[in-house]
Phi, psi and omega in degrees: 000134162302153169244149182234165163215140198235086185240158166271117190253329162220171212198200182270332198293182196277331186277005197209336180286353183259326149052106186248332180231151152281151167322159177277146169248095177322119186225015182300353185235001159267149177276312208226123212236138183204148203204117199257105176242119180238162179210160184290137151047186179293039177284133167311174218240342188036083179021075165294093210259121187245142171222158217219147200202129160245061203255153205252153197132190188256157169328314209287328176249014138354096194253161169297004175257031194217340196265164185206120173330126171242333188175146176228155191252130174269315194215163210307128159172197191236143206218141177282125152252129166307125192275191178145301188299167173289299201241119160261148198215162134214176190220161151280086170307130193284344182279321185294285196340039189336296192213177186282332192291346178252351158308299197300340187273350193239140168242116190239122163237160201245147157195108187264127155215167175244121193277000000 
């Protein structure tokens, strides 16, 4: 049977909508890697860009020099990330961003298995 993990890496929630970046995610133990972006009504999705890290240790001492660009997403739909890193992230690009109401409105969920 898989084991799956489903995380809201960045959302709607009251802690995560104004948000530019996500948390870092462990991700070293999945085969299928996939990053799900939806928005309200026709908002752009404004370049969501995920990056990737092998670098070892806890999220917390994670530095911004340690991540390496893997793909930016221009617009809303569900997209294959290739596994292999330890660690995953993504951001909103902040220059795409108009306003916090259209941040609240785009949801990027993480959805990981290990087959």
């Amino acid at each position: 049977m898989p084991y799956g993990k489903n995380k809201v890496m960045l959302g709607n929630s009251s802690d995560l909508a104004s948000a530019l970046t996500s948390n870092a995610q462990l991700v070293d133990g999945y085969r299928q890697l996939s990053i799900s972006i939806q928005t309200a009504s026709n908002d752009s999705a404004h370049n969501v860009r995920v990056y990737g890290t092998n670098t070892h240790g806890l999220d917390s001492s994670l530095v911004s020099g340690d991540w390496s660009l893997v793909t930016t997403i221009p617009q809303q739909g569900i997209y294959t990330v290739d596994p292999g890193m330890r660690w995953l992230q993504v951001d909103r690009n902040p220059f795409a961003v108009g306003s916090t109401s259209t941040l609240s409105n785009t949801t990027i969920m993480l959805q990981a298995n290990v087959v």
